[in-house]
C-alpha positions as CSV (number, residue, x, y, z in Angstrom):
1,X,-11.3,-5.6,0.5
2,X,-9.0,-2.8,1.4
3,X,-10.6,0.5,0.3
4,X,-8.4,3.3,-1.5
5,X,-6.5,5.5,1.2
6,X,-6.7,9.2,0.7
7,X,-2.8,9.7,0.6
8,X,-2.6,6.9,-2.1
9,X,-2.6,8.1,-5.8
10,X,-1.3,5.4,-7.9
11,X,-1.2,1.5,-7.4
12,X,0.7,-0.4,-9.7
13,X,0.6,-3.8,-10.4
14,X,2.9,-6.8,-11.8
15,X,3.2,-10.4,-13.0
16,X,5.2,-12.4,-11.2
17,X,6.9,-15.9,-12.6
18,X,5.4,-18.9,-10.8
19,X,7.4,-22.1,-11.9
20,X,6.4,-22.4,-15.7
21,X,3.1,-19.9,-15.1
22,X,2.3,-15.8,-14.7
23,X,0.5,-14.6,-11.3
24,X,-0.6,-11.3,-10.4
25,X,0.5,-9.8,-7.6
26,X,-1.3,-8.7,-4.3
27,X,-1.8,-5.3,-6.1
28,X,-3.1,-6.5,-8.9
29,X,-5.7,-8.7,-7.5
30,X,-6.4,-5.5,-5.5
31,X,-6.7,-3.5,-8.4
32,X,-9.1,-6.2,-10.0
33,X,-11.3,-5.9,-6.4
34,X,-11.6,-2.6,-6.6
35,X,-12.8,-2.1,-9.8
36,X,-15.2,-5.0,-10.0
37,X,-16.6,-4.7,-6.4
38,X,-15.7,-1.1,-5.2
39,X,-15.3,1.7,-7.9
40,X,-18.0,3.2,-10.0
41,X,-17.3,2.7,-14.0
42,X,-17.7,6.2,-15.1
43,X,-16.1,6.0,-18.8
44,X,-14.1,4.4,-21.1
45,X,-11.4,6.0,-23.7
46,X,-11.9,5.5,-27.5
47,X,-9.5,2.5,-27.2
48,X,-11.2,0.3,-24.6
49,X,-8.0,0.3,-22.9
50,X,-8.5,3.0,-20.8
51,X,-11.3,3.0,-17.9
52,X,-12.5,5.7,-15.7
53,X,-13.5,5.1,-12.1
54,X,-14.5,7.1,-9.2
55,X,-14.8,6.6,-5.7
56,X,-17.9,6.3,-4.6
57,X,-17.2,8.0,-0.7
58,X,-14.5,10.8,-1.6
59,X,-15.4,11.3,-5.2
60,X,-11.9,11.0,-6.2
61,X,-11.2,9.5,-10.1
62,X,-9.1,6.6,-11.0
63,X,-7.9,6.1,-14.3
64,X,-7.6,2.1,-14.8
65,X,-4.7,1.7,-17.7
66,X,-2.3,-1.3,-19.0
67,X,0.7,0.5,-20.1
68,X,3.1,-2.7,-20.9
69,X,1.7,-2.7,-24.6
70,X,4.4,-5.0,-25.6
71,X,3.0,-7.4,-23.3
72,X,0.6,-9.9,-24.0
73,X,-3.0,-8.2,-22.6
74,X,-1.3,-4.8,-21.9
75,X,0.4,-6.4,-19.1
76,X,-0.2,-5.6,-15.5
77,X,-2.7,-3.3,-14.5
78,X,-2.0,0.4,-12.8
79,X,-4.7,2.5,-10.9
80,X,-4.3,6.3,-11.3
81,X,-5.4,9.2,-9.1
82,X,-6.5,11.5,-12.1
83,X,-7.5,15.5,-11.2
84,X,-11.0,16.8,-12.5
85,X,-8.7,19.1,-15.2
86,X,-7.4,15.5,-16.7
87,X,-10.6,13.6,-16.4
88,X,-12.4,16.7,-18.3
89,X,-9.2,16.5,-20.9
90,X,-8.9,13.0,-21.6
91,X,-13.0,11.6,-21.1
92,X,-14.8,14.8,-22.0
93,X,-17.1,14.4,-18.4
């Protein structure tokens, strides 16, 4: 698994159209790693749509969102850099 880089600050997935079916894309799937093997779940928003992660070696936060609401499961998924100001704002931590 390829570990967050510190100049990264946002990865953003997509679906792509496989013959008659949807696949994620290398990003997603590395999105999914990182938050199921990697990350640290820290919070959720009020939602459930919304996750908070942090890294556990730089202590950085990731916000783990679906913004594609018209899409069936919130579409693909995108992985935020968040500052300590917006985490504070947005999951009270």
């Amino acid at each position: 698994m390829m570990k967050l880089k510190p100049k990264e600050i946002e990865l953003r997935g997509s679906w792509e159209l496989v013959g008659n079916s949807i696949k994620a894309d290398n990003i997603s799937v590395r999105i999914e790693n990182l938050t199921s093997c990697y990350l640290i779940e820290i919070s959720e928003d009020e939602s459930g749509w919304k996750k908070l992660y942090q890294d556990p070696e730089d202590k950085r936060y990731w916000e783990l969102s679906y913004p594609e609401s018209e899409i069936h499961g919130g579409g693909a998924p995108v992985l935020k850099n968040l500052s300590i100001l917006e985490v504070k704002e947005k999951y009270q931590v």
